[in-house]
mmCIF file of the N, C-alpha and C atoms, coordinates in Angstrom:
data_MODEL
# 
_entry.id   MODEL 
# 
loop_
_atom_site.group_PDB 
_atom_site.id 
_atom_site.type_symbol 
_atom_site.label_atom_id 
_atom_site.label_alt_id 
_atom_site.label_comp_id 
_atom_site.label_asym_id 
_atom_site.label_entity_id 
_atom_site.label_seq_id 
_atom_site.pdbx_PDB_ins_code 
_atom_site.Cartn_x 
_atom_site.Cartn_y 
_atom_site.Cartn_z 
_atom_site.occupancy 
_atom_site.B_iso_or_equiv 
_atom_site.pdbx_formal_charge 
_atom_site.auth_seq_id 
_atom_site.auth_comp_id 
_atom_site.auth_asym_id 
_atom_site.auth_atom_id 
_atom_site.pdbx_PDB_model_num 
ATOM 1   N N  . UNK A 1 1  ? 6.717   -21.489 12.840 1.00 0.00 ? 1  UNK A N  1 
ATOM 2   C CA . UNK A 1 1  ? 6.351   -22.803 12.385 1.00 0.00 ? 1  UNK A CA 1 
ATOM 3   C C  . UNK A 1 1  ? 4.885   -23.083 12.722 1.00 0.00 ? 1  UNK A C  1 
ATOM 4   N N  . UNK A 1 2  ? 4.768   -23.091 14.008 1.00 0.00 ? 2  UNK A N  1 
ATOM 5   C CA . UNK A 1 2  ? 3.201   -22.670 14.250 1.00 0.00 ? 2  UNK A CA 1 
ATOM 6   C C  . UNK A 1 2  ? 2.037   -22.302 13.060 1.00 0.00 ? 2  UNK A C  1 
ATOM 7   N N  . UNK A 1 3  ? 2.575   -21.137 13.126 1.00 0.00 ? 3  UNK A N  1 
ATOM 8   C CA . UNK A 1 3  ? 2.160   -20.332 12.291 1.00 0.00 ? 3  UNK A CA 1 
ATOM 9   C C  . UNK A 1 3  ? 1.280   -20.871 10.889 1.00 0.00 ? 3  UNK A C  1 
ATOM 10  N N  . UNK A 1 4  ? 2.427   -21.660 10.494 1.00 0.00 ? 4  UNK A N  1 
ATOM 11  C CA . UNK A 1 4  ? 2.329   -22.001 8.910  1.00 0.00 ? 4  UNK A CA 1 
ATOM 12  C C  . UNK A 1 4  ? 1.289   -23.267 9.297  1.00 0.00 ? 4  UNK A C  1 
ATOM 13  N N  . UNK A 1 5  ? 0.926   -24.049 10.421 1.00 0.00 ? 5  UNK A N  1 
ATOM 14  C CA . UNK A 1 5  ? 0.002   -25.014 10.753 1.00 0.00 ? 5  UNK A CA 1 
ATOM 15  C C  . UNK A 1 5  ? -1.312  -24.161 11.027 1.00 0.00 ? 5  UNK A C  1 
ATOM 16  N N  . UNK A 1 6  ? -1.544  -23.174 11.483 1.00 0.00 ? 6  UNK A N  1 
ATOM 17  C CA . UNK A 1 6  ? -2.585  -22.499 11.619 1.00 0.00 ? 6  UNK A CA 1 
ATOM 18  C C  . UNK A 1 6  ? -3.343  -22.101 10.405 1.00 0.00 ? 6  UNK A C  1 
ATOM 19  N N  . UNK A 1 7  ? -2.373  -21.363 9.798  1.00 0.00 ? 7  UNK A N  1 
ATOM 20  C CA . UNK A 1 7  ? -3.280  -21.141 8.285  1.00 0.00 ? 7  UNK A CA 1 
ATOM 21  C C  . UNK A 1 7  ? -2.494  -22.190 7.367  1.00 0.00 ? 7  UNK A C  1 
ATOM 22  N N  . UNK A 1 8  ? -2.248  -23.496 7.068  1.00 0.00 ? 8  UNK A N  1 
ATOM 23  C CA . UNK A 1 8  ? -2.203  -24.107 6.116  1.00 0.00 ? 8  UNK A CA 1 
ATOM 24  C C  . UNK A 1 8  ? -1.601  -23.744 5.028  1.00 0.00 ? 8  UNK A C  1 
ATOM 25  N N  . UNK A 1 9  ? -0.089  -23.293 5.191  1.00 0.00 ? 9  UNK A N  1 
ATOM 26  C CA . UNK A 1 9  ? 0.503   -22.054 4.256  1.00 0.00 ? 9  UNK A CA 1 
ATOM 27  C C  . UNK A 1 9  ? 2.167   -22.603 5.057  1.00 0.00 ? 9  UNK A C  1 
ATOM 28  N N  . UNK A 1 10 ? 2.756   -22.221 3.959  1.00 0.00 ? 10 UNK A N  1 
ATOM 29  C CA . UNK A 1 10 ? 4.486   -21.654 3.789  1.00 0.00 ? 10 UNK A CA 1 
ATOM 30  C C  . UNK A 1 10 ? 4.811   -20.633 4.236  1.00 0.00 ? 10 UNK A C  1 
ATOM 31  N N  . UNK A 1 11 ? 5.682   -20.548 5.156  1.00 0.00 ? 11 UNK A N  1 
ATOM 32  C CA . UNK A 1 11 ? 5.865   -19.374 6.254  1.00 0.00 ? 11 UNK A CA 1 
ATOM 33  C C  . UNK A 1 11 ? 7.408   -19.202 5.996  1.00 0.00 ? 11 UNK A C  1 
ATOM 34  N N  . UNK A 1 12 ? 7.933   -17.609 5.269  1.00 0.00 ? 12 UNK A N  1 
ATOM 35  C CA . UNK A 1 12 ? 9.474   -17.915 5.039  1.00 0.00 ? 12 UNK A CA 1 
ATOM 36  C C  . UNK A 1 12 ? 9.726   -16.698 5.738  1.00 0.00 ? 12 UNK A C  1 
ATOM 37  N N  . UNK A 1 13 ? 10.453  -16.538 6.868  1.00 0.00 ? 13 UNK A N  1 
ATOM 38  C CA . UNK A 1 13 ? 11.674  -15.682 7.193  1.00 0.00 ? 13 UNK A CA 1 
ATOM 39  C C  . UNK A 1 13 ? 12.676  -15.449 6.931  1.00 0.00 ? 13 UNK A C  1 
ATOM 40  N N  . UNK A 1 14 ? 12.495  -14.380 6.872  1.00 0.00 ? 14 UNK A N  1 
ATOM 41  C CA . UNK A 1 14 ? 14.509  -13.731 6.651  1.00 0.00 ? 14 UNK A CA 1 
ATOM 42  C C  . UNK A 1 14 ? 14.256  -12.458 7.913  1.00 0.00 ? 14 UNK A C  1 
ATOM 43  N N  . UNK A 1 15 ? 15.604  -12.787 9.184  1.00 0.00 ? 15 UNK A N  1 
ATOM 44  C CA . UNK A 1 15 ? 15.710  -11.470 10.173 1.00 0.00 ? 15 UNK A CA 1 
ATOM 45  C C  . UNK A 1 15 ? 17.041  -11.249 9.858  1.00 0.00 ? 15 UNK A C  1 
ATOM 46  N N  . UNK A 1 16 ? 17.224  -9.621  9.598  1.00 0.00 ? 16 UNK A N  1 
ATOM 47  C CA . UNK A 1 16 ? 18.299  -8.899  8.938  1.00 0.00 ? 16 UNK A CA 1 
ATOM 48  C C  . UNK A 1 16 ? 19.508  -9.825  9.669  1.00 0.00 ? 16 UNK A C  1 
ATOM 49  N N  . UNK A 1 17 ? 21.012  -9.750  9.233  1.00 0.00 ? 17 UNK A N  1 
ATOM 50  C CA . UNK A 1 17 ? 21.759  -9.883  9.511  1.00 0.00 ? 17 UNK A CA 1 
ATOM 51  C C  . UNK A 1 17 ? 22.858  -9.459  10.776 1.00 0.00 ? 17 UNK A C  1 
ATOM 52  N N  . UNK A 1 18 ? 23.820  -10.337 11.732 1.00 0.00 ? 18 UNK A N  1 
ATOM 53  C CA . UNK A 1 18 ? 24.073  -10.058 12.512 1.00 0.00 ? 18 UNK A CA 1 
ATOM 54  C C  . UNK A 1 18 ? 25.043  -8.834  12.128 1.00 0.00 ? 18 UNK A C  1 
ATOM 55  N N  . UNK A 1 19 ? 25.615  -8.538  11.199 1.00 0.00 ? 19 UNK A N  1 
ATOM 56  C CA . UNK A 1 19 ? 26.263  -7.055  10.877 1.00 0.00 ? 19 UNK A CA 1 
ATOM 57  C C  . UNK A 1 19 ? 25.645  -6.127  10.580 1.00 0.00 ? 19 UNK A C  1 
ATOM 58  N N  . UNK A 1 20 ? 24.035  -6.153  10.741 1.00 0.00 ? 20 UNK A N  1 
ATOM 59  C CA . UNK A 1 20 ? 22.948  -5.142  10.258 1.00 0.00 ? 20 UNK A CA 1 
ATOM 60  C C  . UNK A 1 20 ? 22.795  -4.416  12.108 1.00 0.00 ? 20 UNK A C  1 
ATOM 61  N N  . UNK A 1 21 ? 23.447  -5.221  12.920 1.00 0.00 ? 21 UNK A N  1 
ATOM 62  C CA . UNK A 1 21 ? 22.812  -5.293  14.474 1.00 0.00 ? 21 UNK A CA 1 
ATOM 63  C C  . UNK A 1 21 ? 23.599  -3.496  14.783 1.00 0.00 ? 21 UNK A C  1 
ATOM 64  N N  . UNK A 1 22 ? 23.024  -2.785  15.521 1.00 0.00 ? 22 UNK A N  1 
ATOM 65  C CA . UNK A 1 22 ? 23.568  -1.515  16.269 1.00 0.00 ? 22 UNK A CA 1 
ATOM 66  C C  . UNK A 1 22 ? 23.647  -1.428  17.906 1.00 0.00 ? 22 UNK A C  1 
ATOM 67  N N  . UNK A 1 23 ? 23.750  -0.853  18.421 1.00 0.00 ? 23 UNK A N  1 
ATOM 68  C CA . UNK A 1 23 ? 23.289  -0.475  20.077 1.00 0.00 ? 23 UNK A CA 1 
ATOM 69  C C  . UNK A 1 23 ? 22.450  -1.026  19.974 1.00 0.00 ? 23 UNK A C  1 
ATOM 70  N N  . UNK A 1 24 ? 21.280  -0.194  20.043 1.00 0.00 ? 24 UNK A N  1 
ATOM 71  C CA . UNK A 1 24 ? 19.565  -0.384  19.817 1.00 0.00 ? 24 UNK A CA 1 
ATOM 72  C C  . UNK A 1 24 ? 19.144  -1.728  19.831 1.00 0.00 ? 24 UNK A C  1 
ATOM 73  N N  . UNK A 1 25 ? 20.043  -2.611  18.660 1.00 0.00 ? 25 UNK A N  1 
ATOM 74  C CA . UNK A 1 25 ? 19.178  -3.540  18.219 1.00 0.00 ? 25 UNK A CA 1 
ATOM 75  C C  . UNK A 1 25 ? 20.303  -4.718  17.940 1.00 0.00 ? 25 UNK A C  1 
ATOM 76  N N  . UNK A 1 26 ? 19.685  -5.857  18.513 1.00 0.00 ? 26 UNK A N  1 
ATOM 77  C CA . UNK A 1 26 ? 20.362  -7.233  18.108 1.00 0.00 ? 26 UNK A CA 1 
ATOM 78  C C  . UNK A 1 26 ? 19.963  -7.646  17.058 1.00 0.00 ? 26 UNK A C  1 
ATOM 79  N N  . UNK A 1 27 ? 20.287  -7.786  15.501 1.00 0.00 ? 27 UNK A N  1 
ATOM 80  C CA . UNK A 1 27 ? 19.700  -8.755  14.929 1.00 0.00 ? 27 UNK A CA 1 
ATOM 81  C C  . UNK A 1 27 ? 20.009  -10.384 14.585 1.00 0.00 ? 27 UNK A C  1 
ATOM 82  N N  . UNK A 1 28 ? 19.675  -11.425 14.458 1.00 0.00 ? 28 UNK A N  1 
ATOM 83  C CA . UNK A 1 28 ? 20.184  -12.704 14.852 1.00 0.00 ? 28 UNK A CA 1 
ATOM 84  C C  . UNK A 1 28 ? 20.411  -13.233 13.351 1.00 0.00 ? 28 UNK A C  1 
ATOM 85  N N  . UNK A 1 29 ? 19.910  -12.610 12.407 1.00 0.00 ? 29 UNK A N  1 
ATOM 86  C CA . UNK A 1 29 ? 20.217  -13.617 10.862 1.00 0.00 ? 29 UNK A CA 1 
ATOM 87  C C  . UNK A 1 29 ? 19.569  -14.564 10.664 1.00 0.00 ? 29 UNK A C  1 
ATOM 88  N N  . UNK A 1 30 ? 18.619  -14.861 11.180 1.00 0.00 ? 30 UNK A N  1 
ATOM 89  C CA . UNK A 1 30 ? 18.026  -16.367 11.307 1.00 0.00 ? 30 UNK A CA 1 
ATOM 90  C C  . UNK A 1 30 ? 16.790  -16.232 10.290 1.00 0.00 ? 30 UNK A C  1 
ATOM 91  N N  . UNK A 1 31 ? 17.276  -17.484 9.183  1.00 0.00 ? 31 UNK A N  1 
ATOM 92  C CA . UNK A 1 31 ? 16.450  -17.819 8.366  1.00 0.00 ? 31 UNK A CA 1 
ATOM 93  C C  . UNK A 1 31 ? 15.476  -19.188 8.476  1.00 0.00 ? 31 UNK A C  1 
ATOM 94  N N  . UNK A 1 32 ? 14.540  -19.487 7.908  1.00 0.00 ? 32 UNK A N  1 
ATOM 95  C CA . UNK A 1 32 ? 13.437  -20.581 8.114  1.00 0.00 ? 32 UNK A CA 1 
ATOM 96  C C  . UNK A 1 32 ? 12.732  -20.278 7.041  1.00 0.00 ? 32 UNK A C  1 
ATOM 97  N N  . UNK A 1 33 ? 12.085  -21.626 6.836  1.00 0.00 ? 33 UNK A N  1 
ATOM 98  C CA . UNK A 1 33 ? 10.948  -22.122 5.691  1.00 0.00 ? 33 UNK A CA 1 
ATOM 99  C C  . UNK A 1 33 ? 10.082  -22.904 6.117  1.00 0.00 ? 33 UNK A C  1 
ATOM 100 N N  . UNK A 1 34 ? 8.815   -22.581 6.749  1.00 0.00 ? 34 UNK A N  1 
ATOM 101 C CA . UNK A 1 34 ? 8.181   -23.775 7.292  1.00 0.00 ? 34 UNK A CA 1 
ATOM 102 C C  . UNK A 1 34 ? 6.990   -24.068 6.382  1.00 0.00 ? 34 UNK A C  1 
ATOM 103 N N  . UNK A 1 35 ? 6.588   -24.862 6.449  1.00 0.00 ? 35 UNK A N  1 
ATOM 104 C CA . UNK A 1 35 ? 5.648   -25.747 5.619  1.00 0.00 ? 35 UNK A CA 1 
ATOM 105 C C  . UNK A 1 35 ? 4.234   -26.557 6.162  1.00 0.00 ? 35 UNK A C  1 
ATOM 106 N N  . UNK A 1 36 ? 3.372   -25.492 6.470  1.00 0.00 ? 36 UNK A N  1 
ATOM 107 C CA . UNK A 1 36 ? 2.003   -26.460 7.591  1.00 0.00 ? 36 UNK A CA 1 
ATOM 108 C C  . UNK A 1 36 ? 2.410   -27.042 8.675  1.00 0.00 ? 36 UNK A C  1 
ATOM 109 N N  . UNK A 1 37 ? 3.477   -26.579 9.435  1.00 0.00 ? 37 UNK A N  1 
ATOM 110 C CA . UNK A 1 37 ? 3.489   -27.170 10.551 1.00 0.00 ? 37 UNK A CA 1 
ATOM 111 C C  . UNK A 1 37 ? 4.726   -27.331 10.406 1.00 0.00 ? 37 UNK A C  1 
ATOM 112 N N  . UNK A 1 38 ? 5.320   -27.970 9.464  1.00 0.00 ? 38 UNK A N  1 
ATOM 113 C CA . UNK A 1 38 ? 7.010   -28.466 9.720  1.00 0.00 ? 38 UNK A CA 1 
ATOM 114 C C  . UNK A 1 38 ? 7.963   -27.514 9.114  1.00 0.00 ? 38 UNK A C  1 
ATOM 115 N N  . UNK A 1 39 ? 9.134   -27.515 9.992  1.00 0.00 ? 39 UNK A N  1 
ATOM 116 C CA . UNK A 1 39 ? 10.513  -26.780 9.466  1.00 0.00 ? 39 UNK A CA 1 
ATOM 117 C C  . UNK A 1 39 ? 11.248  -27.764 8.384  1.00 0.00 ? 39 UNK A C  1 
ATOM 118 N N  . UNK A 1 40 ? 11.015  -27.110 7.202  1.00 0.00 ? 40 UNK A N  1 
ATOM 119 C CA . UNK A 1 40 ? 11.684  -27.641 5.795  1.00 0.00 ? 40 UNK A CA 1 
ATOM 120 C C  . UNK A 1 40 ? 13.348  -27.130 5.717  1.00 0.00 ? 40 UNK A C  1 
ATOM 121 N N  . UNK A 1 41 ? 13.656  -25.667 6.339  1.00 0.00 ? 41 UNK A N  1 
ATOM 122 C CA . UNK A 1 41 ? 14.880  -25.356 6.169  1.00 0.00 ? 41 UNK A CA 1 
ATOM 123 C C  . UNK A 1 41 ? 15.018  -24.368 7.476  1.00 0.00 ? 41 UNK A C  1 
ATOM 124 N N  . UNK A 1 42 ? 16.234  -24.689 8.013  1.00 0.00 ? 42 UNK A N  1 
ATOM 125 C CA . UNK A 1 42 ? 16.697  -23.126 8.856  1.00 0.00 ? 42 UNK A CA 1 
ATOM 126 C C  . UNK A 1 42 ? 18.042  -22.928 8.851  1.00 0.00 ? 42 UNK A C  1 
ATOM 127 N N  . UNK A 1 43 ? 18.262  -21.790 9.293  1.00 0.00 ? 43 UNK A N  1 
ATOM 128 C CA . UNK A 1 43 ? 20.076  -21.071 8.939  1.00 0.00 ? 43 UNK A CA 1 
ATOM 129 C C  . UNK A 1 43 ? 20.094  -21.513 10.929 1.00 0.00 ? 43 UNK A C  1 
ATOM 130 N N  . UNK A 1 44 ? 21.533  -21.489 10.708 1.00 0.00 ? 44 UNK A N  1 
ATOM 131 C CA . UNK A 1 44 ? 21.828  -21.038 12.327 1.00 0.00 ? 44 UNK A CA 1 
ATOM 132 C C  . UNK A 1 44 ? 21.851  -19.671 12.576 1.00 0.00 ? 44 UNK A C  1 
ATOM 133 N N  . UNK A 1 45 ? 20.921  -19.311 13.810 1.00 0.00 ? 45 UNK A N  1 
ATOM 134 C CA . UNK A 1 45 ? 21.171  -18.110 14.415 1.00 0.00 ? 45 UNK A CA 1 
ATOM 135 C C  . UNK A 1 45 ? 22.405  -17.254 15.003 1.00 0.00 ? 45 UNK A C  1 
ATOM 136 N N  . UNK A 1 46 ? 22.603  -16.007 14.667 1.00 0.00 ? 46 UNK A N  1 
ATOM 137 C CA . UNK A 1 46 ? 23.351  -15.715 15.553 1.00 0.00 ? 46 UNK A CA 1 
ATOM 138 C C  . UNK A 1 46 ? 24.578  -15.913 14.113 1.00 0.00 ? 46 UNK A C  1 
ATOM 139 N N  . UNK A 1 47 ? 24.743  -16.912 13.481 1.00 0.00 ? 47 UNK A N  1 
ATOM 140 C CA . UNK A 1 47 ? 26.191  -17.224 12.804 1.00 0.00 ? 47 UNK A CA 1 
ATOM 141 C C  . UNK A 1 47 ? 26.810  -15.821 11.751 1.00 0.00 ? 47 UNK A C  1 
ATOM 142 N N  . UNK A 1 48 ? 28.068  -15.716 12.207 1.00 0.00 ? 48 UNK A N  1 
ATOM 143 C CA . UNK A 1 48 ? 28.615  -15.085 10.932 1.00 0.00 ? 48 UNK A CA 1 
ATOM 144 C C  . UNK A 1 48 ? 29.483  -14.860 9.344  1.00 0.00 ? 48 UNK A C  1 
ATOM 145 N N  . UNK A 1 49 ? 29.120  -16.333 9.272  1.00 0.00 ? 49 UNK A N  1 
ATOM 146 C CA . UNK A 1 49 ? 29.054  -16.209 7.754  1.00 0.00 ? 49 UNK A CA 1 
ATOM 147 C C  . UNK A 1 49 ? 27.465  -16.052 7.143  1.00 0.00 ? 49 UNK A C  1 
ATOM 148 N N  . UNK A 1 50 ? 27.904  -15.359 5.840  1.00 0.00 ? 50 UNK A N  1 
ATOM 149 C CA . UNK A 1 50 ? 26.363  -15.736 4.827  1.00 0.00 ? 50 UNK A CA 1 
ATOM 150 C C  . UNK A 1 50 ? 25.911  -16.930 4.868  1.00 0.00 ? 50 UNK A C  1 
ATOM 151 N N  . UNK A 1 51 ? 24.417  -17.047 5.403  1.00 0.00 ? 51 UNK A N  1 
ATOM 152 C CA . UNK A 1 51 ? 24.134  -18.367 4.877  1.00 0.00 ? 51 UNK A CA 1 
ATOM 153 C C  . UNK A 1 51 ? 22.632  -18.193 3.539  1.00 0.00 ? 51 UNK A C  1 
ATOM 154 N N  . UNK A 1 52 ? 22.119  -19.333 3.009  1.00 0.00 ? 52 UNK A N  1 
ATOM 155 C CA . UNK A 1 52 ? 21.306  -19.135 1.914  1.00 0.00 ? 52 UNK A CA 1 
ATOM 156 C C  . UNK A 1 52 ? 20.688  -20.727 2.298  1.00 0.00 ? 52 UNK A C  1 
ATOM 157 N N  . UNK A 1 53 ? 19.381  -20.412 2.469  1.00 0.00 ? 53 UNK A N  1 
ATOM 158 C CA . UNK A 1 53 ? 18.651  -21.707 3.164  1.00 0.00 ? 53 UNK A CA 1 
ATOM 159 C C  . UNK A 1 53 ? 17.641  -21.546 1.512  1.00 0.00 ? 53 UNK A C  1 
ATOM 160 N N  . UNK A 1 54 ? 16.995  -22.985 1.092  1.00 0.00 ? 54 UNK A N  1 
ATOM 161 C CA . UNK A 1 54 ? 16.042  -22.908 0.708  1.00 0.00 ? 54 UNK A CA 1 
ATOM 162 C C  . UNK A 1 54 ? 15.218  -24.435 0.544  1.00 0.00 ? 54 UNK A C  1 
ATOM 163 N N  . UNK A 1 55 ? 14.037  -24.698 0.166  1.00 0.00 ? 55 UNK A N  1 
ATOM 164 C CA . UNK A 1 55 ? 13.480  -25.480 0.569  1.00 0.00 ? 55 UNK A CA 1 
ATOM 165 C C  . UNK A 1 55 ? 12.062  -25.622 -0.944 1.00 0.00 ? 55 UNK A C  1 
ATOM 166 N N  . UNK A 1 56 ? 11.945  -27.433 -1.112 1.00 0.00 ? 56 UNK A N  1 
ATOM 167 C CA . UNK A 1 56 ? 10.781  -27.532 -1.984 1.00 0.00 ? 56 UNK A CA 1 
ATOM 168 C C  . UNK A 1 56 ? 9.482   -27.123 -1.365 1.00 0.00 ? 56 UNK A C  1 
ATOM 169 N N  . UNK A 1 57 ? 8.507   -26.603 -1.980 1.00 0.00 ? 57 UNK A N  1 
ATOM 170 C CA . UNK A 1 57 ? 7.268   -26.005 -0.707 1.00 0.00 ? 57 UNK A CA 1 
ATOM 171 C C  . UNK A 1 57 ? 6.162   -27.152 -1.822 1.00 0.00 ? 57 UNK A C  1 
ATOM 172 N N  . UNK A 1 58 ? 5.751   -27.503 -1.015 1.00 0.00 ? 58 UNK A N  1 
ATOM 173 C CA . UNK A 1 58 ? 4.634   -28.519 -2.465 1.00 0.00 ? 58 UNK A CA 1 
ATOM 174 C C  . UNK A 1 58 ? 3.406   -27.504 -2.373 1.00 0.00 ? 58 UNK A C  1 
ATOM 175 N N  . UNK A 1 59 ? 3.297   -26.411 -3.226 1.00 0.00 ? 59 UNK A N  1 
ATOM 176 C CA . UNK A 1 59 ? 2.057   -25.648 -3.131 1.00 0.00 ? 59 UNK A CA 1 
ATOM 177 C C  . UNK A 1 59 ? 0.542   -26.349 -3.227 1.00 0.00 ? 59 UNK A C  1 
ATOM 178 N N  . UNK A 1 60 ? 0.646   -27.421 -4.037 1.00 0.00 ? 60 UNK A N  1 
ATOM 179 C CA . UNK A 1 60 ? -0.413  -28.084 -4.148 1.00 0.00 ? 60 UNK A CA 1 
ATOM 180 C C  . UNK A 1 60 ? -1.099  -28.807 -3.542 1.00 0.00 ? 60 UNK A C  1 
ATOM 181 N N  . UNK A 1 61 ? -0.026  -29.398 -2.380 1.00 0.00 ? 61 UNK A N  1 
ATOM 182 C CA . UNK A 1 61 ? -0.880  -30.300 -1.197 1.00 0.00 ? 61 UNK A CA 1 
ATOM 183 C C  . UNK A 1 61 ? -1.285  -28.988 -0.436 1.00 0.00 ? 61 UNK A C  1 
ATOM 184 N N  . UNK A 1 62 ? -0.692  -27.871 -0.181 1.00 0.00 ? 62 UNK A N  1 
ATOM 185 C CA . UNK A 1 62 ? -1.393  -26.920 0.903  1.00 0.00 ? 62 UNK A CA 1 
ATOM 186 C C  . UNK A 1 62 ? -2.626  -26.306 0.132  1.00 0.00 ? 62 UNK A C  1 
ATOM 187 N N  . UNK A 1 63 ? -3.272  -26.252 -1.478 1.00 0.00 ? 63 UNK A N  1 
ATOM 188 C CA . UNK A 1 63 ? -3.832  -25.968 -1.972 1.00 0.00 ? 63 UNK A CA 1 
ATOM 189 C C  . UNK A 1 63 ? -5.667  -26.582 -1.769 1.00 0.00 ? 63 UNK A C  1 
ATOM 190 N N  . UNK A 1 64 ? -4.761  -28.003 -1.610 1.00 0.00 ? 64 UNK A N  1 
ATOM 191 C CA . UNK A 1 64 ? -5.765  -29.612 -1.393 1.00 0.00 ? 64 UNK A CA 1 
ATOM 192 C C  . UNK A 1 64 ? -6.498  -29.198 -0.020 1.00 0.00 ? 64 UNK A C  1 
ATOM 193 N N  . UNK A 1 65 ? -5.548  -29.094 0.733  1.00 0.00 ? 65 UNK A N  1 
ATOM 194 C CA . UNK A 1 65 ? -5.732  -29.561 2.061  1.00 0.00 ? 65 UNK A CA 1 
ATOM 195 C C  . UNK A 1 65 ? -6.774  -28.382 1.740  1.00 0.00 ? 65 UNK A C  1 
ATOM 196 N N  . UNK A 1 66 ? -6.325  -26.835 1.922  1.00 0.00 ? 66 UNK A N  1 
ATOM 197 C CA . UNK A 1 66 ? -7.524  -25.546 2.309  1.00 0.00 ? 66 UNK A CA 1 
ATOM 198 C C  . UNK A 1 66 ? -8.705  -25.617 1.449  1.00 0.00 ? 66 UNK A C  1 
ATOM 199 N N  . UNK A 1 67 ? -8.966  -26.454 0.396  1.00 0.00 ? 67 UNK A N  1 
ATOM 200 C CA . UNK A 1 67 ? -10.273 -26.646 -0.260 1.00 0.00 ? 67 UNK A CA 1 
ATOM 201 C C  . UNK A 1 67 ? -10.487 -27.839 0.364  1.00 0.00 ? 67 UNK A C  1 
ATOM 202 N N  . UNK A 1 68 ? -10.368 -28.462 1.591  1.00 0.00 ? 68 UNK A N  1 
ATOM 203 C CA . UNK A 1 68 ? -10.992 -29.379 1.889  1.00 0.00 ? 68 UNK A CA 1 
ATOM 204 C C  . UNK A 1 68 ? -11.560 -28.865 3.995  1.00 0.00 ? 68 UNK A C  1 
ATOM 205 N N  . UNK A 1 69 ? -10.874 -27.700 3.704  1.00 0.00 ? 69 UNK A N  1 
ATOM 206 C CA . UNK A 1 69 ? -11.378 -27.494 5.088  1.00 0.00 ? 69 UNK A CA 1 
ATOM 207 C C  . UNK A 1 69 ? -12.195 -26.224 4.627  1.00 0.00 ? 69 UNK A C  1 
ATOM 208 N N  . UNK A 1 70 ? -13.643 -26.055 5.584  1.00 0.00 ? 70 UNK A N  1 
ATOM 209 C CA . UNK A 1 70 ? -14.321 -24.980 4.961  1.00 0.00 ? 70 UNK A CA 1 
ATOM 210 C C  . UNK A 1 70 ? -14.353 -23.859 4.617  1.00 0.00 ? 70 UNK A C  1 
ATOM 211 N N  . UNK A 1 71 ? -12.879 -23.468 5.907  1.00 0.00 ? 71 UNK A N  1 
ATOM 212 C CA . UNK A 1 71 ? -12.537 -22.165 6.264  1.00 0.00 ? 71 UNK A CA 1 
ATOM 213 C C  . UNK A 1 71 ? -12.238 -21.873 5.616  1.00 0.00 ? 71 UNK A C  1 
ATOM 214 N N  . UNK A 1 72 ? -11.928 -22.180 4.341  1.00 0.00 ? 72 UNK A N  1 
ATOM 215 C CA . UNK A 1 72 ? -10.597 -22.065 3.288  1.00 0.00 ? 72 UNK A CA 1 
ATOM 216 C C  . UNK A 1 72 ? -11.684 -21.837 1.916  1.00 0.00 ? 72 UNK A C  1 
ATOM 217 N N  . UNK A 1 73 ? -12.704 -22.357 1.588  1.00 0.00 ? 73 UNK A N  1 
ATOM 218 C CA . UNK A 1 73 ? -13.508 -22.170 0.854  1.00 0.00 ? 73 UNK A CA 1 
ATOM 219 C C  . UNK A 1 73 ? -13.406 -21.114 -0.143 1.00 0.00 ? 73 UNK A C  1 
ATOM 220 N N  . UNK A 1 74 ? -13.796 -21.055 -1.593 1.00 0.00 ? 74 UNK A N  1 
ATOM 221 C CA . UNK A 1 74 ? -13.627 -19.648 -2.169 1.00 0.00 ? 74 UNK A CA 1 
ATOM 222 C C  . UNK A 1 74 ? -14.762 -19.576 -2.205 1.00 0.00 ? 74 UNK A C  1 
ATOM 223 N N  . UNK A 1 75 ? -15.475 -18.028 -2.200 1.00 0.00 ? 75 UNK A N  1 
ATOM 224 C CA . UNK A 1 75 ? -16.657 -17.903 -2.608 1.00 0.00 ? 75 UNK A CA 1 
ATOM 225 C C  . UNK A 1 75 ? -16.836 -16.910 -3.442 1.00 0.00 ? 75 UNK A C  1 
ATOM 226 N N  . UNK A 1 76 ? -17.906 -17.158 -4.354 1.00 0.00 ? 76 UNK A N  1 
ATOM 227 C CA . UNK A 1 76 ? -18.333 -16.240 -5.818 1.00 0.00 ? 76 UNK A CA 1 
ATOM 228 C C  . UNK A 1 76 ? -18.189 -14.994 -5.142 1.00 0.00 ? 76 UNK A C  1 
ATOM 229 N N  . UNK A 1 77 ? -17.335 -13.922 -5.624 1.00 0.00 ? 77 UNK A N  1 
ATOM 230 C CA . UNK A 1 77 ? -18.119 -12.220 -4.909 1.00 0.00 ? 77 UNK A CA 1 
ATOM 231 C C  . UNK A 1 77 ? -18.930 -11.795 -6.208 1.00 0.00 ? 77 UNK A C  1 
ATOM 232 N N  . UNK A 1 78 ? -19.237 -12.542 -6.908 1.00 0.00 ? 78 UNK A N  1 
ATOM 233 C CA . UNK A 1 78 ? -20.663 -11.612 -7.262 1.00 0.00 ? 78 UNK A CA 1 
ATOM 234 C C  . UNK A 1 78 ? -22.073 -12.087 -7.147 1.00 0.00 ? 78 UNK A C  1 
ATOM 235 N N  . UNK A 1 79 ? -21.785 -13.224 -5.655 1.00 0.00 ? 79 UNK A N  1 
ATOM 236 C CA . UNK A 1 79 ? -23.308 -13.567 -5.251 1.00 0.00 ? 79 UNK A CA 1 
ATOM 237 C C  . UNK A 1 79 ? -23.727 -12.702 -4.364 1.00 0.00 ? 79 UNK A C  1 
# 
């Protein structure tokens, strides 16, 4: 979630499923959709039924926002 506040962007996970898990490896199933900072959707971890999370992402306000911060700027590559 972080994440998606740092760079001004939609951050979607999918971690394999808890019947994907072996010895080796726990996997938890845990899905998320975050959105500049906020969690729009998440699965419960750990659960074993299928779940199917999804979420509106407004591409256009995160579009706004990064042409208004500099970092985000496009620049000509053939200057």
């Amino acid at each position: 979630m972080n994440r998606s506040a740092r760079c001004m962007a939609a951050y979607v996970y999918a971690s394999a499923g808890v019947h994907e898990s072996t010895m080796d490896m726990v996997f938890s199933g845990h899905l998320m959709i975050a959105e500049n900072g906020s969690m729009l959707a998440e699965s419960r971890p750990f659960s074993r039924e299928t779940e199917i999370v999804y979420a509106d992402v407004d591409v256009e306000r995160l579009n706004m926002q990064r042409l208004s911060e500099g970092s985000f700027q496009d620049f000509d590559s053939r200057s």
